[in-house]
Jmol script that loads the backbone (N, CA, C; Angstrom):
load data "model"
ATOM      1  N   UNK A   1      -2.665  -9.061  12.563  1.00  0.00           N
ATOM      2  CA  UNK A   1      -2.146 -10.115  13.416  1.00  0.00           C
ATOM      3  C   UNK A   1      -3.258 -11.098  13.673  1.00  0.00           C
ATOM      4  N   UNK A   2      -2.793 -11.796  13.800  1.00  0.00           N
ATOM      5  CA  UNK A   2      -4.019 -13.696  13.947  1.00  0.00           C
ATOM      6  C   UNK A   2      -4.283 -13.573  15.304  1.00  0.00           C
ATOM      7  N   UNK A   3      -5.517 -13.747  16.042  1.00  0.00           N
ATOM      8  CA  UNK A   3      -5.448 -14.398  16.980  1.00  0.00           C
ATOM      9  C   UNK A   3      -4.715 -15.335  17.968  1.00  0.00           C
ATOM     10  N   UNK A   4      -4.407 -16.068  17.110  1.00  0.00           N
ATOM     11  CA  UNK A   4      -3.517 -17.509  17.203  1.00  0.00           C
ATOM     12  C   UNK A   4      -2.110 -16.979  18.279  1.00  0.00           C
ATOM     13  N   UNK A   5      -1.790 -15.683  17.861  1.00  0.00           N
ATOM     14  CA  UNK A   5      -0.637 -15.315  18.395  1.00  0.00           C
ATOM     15  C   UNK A   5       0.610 -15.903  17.187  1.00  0.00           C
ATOM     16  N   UNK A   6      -0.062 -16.241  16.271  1.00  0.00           N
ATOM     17  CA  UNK A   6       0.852 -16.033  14.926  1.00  0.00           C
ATOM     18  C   UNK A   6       1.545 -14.819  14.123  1.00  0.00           C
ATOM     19  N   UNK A   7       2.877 -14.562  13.742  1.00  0.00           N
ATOM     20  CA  UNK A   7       3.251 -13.506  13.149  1.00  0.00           C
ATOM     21  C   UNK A   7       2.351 -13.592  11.864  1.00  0.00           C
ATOM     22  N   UNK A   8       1.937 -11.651  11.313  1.00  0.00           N
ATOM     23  CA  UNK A   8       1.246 -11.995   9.947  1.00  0.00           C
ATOM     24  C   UNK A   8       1.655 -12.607   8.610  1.00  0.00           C
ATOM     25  N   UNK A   9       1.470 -13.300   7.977  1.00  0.00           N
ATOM     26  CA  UNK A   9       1.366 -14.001   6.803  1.00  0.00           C
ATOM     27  C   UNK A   9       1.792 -12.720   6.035  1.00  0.00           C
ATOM     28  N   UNK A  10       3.409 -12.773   5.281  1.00  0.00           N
ATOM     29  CA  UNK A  10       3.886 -11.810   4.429  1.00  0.00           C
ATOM     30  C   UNK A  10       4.544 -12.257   3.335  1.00  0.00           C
ATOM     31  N   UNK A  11       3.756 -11.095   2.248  1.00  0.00           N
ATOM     32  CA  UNK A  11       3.490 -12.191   1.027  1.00  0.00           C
ATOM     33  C   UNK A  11       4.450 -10.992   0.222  1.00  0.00           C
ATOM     34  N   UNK A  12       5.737 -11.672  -0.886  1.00  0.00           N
ATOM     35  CA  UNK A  12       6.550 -10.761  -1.668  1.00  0.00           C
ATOM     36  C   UNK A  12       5.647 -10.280  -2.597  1.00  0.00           C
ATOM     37  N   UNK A  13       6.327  -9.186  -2.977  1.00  0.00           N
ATOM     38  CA  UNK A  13       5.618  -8.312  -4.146  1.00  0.00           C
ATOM     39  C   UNK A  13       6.926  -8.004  -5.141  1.00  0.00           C
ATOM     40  N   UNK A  14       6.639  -7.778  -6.124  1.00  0.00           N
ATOM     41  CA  UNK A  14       7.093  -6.992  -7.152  1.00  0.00           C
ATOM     42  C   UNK A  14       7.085  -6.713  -8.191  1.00  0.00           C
ATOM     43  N   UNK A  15       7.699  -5.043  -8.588  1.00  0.00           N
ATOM     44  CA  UNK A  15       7.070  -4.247  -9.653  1.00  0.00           C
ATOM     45  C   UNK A  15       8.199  -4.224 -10.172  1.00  0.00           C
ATOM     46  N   UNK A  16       7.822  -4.389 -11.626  1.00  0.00           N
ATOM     47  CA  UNK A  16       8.967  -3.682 -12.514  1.00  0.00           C
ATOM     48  C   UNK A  16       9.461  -1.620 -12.056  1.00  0.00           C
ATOM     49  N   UNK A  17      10.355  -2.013 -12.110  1.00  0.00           N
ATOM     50  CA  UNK A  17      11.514  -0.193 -11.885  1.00  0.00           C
ATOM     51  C   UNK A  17      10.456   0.622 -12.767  1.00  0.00           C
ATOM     52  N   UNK A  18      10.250   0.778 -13.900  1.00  0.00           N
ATOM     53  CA  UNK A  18       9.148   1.653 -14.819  1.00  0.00           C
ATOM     54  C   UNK A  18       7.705   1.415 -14.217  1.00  0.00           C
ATOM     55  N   UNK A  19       7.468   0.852 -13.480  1.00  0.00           N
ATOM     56  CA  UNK A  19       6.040   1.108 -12.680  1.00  0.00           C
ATOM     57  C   UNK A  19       5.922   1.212 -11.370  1.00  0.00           C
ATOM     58  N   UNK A  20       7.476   2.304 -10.711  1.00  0.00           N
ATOM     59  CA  UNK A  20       7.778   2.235  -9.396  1.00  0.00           C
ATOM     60  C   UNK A  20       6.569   3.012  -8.804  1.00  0.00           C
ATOM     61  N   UNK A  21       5.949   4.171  -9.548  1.00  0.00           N
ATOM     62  CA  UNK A  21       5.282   4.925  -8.888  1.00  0.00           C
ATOM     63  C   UNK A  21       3.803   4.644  -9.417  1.00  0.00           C
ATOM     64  N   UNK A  22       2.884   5.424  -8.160  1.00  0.00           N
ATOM     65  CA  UNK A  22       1.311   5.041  -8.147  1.00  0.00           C
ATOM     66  C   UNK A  22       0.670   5.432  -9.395  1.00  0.00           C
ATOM     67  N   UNK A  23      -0.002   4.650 -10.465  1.00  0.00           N
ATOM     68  CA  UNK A  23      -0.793   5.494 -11.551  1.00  0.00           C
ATOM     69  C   UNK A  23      -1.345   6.447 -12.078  1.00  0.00           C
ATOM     70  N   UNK A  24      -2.006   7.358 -10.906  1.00  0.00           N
ATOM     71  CA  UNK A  24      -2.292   8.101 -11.123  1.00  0.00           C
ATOM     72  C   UNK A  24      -1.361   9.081 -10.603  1.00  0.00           C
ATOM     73  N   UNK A  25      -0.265   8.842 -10.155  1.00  0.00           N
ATOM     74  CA  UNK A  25       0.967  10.103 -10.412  1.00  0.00           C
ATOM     75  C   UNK A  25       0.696  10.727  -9.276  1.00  0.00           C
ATOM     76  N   UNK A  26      -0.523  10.220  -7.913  1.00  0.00           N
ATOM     77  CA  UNK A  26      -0.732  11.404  -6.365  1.00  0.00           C
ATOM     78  C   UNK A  26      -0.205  10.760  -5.382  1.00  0.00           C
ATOM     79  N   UNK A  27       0.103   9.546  -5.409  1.00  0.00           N
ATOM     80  CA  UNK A  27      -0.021   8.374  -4.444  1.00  0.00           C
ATOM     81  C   UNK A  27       1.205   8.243  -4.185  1.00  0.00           C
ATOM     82  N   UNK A  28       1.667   7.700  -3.093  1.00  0.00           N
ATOM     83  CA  UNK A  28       3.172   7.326  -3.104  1.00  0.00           C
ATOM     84  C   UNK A  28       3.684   5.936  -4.019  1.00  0.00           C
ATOM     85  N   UNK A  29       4.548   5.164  -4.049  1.00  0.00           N
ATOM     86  CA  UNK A  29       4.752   4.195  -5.343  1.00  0.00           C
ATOM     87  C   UNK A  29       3.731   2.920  -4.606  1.00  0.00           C
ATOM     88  N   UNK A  30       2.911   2.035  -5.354  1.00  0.00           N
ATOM     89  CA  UNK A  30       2.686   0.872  -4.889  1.00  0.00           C
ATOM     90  C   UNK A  30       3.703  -0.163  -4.282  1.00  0.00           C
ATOM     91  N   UNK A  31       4.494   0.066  -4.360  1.00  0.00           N
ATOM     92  CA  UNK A  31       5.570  -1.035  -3.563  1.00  0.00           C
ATOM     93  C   UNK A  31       6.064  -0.160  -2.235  1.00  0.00           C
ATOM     94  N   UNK A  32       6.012   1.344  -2.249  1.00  0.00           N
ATOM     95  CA  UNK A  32       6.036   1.611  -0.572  1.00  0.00           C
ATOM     96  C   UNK A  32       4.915   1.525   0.458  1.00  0.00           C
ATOM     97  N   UNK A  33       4.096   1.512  -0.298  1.00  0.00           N
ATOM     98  CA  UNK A  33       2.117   1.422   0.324  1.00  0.00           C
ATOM     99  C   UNK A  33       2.722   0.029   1.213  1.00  0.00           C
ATOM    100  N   UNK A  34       2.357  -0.800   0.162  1.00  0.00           N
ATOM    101  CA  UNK A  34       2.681  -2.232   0.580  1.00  0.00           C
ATOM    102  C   UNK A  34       3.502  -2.571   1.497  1.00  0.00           C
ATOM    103  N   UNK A  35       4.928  -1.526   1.335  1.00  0.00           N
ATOM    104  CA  UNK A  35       5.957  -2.456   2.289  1.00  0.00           C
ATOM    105  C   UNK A  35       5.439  -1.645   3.871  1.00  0.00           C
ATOM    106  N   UNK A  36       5.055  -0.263   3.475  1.00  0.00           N
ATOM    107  CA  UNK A  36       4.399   0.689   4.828  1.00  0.00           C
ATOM    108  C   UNK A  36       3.430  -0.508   5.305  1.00  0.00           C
ATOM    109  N   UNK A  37       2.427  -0.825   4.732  1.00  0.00           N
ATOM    110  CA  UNK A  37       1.185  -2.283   5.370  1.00  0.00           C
ATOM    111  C   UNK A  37       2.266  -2.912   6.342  1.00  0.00           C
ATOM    112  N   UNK A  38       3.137  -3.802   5.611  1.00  0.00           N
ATOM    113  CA  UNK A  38       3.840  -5.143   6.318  1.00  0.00           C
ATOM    114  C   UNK A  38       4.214  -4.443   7.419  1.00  0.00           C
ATOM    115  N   UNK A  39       5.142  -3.522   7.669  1.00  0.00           N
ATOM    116  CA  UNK A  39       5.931  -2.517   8.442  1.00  0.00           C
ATOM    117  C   UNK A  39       4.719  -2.312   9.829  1.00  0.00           C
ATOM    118  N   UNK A  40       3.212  -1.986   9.472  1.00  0.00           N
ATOM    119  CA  UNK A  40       2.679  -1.524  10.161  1.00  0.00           C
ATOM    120  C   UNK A  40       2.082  -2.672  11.250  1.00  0.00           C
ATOM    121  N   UNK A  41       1.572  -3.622   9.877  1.00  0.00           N
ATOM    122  CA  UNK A  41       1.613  -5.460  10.705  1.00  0.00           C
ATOM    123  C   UNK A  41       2.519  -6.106  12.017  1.00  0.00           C
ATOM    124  N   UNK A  42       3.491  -5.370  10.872  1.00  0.00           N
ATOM    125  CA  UNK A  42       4.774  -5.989  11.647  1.00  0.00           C
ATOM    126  C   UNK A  42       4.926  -5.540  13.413  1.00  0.00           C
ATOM    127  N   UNK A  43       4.888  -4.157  13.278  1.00  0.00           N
ATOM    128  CA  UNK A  43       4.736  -3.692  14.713  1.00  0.00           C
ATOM    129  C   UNK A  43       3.680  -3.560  15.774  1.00  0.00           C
ATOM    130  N   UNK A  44       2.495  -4.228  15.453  1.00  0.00           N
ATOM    131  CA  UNK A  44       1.024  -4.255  15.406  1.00  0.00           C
ATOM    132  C   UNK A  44       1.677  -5.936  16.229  1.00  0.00           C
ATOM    133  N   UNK A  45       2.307  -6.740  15.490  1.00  0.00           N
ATOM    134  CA  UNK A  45       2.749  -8.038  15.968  1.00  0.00           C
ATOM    135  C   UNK A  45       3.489  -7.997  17.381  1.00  0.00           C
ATOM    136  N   UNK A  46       4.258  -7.236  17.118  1.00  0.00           N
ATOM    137  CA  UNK A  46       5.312  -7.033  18.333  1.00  0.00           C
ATOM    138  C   UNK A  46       5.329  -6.703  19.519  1.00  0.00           C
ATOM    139  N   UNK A  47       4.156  -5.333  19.312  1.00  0.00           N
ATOM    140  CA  UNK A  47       3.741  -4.680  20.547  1.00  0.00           C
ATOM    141  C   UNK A  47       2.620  -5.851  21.342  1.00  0.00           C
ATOM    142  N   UNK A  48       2.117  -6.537  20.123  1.00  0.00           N
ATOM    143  CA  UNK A  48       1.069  -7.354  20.690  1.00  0.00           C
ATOM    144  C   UNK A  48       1.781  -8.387  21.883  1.00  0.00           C
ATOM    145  N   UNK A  49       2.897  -8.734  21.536  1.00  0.00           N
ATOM    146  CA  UNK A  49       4.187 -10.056  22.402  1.00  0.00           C
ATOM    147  C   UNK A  49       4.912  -8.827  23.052  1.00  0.00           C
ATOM    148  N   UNK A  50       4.181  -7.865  23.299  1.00  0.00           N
ATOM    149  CA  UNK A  50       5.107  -6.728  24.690  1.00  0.00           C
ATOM    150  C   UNK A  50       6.247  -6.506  24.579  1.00  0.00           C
ATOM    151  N   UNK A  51       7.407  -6.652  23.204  1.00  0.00           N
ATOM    152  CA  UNK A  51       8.047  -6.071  23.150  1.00  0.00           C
ATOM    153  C   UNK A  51       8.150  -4.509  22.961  1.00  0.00           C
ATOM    154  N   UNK A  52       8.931  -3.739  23.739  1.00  0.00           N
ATOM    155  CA  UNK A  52       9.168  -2.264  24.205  1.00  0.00           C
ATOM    156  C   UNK A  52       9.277  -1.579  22.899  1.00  0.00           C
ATOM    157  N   UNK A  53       8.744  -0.543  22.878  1.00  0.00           N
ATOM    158  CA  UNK A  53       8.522  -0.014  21.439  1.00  0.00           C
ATOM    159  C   UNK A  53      10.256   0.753  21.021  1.00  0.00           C
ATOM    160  N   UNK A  54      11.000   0.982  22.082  1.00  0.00           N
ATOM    161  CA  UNK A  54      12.207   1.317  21.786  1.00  0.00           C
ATOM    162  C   UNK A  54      12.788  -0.265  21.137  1.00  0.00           C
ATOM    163  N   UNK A  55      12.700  -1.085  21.434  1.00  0.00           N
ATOM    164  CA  UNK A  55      13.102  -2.546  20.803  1.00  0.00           C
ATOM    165  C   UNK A  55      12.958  -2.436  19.702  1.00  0.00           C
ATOM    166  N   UNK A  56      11.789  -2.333  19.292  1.00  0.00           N
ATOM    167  CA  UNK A  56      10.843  -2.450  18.025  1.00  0.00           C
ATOM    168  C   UNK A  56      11.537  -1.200  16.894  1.00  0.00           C
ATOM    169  N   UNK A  57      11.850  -0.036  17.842  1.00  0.00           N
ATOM    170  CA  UNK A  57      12.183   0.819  16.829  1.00  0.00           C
ATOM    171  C   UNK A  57      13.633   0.479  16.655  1.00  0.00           C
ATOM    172  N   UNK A  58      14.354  -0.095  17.351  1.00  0.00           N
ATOM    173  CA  UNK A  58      15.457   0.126  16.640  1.00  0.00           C
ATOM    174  C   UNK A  58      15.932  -1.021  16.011  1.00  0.00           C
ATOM    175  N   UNK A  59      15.092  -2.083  16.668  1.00  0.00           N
ATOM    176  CA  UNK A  59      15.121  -3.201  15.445  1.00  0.00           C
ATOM    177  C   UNK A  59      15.087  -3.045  13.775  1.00  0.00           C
ATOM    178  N   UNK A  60      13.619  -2.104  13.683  1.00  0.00           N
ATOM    179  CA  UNK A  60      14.011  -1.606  12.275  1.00  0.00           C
ATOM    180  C   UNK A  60      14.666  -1.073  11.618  1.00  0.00           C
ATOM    181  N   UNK A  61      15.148  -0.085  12.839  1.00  0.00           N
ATOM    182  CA  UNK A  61      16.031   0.707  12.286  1.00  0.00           C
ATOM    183  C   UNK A  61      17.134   0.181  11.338  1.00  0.00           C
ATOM    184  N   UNK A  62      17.509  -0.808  12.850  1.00  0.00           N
ATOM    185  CA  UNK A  62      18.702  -1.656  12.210  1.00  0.00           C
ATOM    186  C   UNK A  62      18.687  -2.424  10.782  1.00  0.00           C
ATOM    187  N   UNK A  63      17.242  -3.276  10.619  1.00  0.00           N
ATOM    188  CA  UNK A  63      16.863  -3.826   9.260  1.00  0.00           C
ATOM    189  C   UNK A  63      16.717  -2.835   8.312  1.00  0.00           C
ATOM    190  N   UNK A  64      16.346  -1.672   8.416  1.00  0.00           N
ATOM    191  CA  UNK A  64      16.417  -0.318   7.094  1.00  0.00           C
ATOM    192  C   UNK A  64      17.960  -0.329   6.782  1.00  0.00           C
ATOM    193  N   UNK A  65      18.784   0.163   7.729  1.00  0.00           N
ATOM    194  CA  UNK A  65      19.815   0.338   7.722  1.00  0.00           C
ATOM    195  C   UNK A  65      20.506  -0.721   6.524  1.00  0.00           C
ATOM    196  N   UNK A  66      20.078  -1.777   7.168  1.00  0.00           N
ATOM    197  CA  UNK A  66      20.883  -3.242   6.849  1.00  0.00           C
ATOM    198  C   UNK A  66      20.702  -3.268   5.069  1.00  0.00           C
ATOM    199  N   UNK A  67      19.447  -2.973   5.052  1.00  0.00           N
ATOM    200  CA  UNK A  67      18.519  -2.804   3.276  1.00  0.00           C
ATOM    201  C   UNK A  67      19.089  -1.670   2.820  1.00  0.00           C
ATOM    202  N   UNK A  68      19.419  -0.714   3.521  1.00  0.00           N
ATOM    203  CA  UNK A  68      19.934   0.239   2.740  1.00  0.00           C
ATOM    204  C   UNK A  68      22.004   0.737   2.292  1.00  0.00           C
ATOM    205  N   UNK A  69      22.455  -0.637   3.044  1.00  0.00           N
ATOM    206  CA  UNK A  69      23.634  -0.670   2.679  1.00  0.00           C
ATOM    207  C   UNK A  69      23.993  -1.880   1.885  1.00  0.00           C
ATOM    208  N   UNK A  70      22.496  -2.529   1.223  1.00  0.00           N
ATOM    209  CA  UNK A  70      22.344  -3.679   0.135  1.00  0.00           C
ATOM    210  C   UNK A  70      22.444  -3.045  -0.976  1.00  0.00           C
ATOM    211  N   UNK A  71      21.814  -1.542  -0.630  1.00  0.00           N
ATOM    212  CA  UNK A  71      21.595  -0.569  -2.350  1.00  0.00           C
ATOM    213  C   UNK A  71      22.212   0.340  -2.190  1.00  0.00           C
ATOM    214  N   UNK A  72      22.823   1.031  -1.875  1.00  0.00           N
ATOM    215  CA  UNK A  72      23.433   2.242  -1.488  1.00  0.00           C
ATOM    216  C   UNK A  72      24.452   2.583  -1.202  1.00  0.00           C
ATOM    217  N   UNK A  73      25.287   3.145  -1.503  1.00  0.00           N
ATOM    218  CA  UNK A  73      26.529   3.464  -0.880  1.00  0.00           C
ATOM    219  C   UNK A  73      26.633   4.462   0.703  1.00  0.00           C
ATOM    220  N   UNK A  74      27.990   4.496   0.779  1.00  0.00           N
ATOM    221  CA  UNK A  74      27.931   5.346   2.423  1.00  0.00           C
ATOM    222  C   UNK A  74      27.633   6.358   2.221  1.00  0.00           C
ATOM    223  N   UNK A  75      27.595   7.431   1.372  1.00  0.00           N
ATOM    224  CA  UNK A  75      27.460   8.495   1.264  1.00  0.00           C
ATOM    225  C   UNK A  75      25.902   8.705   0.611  1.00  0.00           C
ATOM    226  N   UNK A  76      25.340   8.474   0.076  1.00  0.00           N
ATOM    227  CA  UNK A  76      24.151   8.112  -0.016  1.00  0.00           C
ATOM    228  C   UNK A  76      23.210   7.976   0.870  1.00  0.00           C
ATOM    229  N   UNK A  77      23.636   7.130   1.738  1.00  0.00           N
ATOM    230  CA  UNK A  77      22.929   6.697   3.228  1.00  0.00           C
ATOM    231  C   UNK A  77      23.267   7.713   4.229  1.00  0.00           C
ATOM    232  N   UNK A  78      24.170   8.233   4.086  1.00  0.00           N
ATOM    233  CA  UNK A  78      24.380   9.813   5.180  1.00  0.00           C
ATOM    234  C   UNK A  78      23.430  10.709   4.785  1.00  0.00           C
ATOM    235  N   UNK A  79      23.411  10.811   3.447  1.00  0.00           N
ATOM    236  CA  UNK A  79      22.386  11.812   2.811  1.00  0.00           C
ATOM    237  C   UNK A  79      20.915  10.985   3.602  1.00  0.00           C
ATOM    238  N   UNK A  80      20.339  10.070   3.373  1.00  0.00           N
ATOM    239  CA  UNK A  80      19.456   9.641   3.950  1.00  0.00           C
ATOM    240  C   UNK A  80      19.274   9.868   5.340  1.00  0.00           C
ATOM    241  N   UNK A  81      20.353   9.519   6.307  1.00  0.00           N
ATOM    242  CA  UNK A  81      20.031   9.899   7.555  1.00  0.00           C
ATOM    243  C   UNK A  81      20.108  11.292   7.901  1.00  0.00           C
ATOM    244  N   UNK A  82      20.563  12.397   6.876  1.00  0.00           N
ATOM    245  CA  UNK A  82      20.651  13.844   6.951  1.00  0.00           C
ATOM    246  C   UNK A  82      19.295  14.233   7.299  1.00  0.00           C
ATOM    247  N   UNK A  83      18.785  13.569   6.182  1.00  0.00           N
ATOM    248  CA  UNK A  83      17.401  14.050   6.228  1.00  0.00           C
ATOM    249  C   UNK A  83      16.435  13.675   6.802  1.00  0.00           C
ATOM    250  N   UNK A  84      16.488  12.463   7.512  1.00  0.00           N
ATOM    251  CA  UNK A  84      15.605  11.974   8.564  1.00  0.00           C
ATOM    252  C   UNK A  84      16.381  12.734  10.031  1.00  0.00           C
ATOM    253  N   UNK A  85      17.284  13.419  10.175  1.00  0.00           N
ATOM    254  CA  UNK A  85      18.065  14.000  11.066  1.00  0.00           C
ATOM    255  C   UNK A  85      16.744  15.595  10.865  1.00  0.00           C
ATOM    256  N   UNK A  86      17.051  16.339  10.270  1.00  0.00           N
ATOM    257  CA  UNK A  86      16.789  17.186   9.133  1.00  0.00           C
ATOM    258  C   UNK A  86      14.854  17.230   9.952  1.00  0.00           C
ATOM    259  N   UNK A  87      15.003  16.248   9.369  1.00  0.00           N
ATOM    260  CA  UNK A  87      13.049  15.995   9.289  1.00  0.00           C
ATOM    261  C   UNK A  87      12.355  16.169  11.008  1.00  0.00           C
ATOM    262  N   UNK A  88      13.317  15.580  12.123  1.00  0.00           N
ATOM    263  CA  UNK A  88      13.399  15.496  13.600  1.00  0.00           C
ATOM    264  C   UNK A  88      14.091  16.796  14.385  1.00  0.00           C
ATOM    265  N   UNK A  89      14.486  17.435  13.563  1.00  0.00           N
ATOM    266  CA  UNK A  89      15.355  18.949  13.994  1.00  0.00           C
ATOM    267  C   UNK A  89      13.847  20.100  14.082  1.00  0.00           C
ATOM    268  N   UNK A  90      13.201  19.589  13.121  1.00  0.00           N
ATOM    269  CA  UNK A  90      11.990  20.611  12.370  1.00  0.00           C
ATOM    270  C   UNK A  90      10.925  20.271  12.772  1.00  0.00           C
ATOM    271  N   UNK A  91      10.772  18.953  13.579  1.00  0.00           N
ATOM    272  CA  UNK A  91       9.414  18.993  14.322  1.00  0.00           C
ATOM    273  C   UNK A  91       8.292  17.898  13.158  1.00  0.00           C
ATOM    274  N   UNK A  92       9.244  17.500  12.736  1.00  0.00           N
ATOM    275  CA  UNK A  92       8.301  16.398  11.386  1.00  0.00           C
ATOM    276  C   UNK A  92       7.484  15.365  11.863  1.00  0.00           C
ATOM    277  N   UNK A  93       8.575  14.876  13.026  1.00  0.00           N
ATOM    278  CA  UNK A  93       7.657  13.729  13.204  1.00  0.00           C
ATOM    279  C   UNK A  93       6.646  13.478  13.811  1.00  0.00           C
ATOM    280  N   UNK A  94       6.690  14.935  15.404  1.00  0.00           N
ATOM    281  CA  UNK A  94       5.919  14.978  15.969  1.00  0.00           C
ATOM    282  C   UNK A  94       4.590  15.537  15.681  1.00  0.00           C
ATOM    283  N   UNK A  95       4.409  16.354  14.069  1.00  0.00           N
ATOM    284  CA  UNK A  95       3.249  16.437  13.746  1.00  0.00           C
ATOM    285  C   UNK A  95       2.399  15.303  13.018  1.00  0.00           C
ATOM    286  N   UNK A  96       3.984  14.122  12.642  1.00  0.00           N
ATOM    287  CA  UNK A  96       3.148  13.078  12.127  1.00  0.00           C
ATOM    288  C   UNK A  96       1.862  12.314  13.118  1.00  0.00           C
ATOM    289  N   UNK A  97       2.408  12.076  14.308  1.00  0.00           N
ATOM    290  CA  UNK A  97       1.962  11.078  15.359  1.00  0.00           C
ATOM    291  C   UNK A  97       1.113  12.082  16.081  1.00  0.00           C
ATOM    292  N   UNK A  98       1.070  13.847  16.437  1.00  0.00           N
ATOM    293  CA  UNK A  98       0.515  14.419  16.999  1.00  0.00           C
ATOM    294  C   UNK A  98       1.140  14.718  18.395  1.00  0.00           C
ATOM    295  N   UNK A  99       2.407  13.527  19.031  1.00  0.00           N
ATOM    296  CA  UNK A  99       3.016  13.644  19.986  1.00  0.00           C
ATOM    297  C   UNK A  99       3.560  14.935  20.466  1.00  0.00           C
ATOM    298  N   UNK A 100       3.875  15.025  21.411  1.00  0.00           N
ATOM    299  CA  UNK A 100       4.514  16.749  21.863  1.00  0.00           C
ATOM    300  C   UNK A 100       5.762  16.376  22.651  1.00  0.00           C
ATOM    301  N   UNK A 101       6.463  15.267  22.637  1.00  0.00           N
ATOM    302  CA  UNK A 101       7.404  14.577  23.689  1.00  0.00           C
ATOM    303  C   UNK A 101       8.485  15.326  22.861  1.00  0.00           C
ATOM    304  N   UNK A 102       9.606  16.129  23.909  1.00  0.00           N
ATOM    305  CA  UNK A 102      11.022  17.048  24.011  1.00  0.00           C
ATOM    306  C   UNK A 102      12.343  15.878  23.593  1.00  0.00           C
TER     307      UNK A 102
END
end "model"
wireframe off; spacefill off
backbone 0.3
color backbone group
């Protein structure tokens, strides 16, 4: 984020489908790295203008959502939220962040 109180400067990318994933085959694909950066900018921006991090989260939510019924069908996207359901049942996230919140 700028000083300025400017949103960050976000610049498109893209890979051809046959070079979705990282080169050396350990990494996650270069085009999720990247969009994870903007994503991280992005909320790095937001919190900075005091919007409530429940805002923030479900703002995206809503924009994932929105991207993922551009590519995807409904059933597809259930499977997706199964498993982010799935992933929060099992304690996933809170070892991501380290949080301990019920």
């Amino acid at each position: 984020m700028s000083s300025s109180g400017e949103p960050p400067q976000i610049h498109a990318c893209h890979q051809d489908d046959e070079d979705e994933s990282d080169q050396d085959g350990g990494g996650p694909p270069a085009d999720l790295s990247h969009a994870g950066a903007v994503v991280d900018k992005a909320i790095e921006y937001m919190t900075g203008q005091n919007i409530g991090p429940l805002a923030i989260a479900s703002a995206l939510l809503g924009g994932a959502l929105g991207m993922l019924s551009r590519s995807l069908g409904d059933e597809a996207i259930i499977r997706v939220l199964d498993n982010a359901i799935a992933s929060v049942r099992a304690g996933d996230l809170h070892r991501i962040d380290g949080g301990g919140r019920a």
